[in-house]
C-alpha positions in Angstrom: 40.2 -53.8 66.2 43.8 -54.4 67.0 43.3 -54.5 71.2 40.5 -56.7 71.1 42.4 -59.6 71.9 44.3 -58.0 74.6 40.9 -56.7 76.2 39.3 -60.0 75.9 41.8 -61.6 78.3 42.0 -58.2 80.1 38.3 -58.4 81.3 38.8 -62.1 82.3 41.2 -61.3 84.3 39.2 -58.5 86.0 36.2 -60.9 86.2 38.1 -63.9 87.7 39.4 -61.3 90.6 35.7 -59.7 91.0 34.5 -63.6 91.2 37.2 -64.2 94.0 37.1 -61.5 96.6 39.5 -63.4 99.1 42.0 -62.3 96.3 44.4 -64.0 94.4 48.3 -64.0 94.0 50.3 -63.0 91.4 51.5 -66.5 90.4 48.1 -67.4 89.6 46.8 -64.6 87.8 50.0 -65.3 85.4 49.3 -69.2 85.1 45.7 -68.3 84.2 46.9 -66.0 81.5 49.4 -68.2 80.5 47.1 -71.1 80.0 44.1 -68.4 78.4 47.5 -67.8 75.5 48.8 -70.9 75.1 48.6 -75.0 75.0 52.3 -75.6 76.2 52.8 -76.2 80.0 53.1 -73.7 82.0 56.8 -73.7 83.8 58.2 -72.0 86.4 60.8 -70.0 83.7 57.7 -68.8 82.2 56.1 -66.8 85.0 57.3 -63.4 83.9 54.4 -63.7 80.9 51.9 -60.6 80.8 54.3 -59.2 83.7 54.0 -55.4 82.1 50.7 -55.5 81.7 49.7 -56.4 84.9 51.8 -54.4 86.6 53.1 -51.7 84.3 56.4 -50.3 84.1 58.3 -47.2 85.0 58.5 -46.3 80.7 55.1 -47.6 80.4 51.2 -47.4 81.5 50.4 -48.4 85.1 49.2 -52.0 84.7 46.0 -53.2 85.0 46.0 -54.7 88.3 47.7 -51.5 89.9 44.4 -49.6 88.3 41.7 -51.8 88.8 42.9 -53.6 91.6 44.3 -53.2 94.7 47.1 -55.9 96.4 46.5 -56.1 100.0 48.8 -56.9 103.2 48.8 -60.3 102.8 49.9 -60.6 99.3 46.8 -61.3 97.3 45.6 -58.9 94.6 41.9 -58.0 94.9 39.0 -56.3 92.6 38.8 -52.7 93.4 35.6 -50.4 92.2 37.2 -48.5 89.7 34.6 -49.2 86.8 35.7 -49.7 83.4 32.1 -50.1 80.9 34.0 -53.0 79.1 37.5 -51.1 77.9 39.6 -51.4 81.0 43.0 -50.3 78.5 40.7 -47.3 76.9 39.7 -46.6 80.8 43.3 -46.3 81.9 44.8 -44.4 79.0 41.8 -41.4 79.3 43.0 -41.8 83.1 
């Protein structure tokens, strides 16, 4: 059960965006993950924390927040309907 962990804090991020449909921008969604990881402040050196995984990489999967949500013209990232029954990273990979 080696990606529970990572889905745990997967699906609160993906609940947090469906529980704030005026969206949210990136800076938070990394201080929230930050702070869900760790008990040491959260600096401005350590924003890039969770980066690939939110967003993906060109060597890499597509990041959750380019799946399951969608960032609109003003900035903010928002829920999208793209269902995922509770494994958003076993979701993308059959994808």
């Amino acid at each position: 059960m080696m990606d529970a962990k990572k889905n745990s804090k997967s699906l609160r991020i993906l609940d947090i965006l469906a529980a704030h449909p005026e969206g949210l921008k990136f800076s938070v969604l990394q201080r929230l993950l930050w702070e869900m990881s760790h008990m040491t402040p959260f600096t401005r050196d350590l924003r890039g924390y969770w980066c690939t995984n939110l967003l993906g990489g060109s060597m890499y999967h597509a990041g959750i927040l380019r799946f399951f949500a969608t960032k609109g013209a003003d900035g903010l990232w928002r829920r999208n309907d793209v269902p995922h029954n509770g494994r958003p990273w076993a979701t993308m990979n059959a994808a």
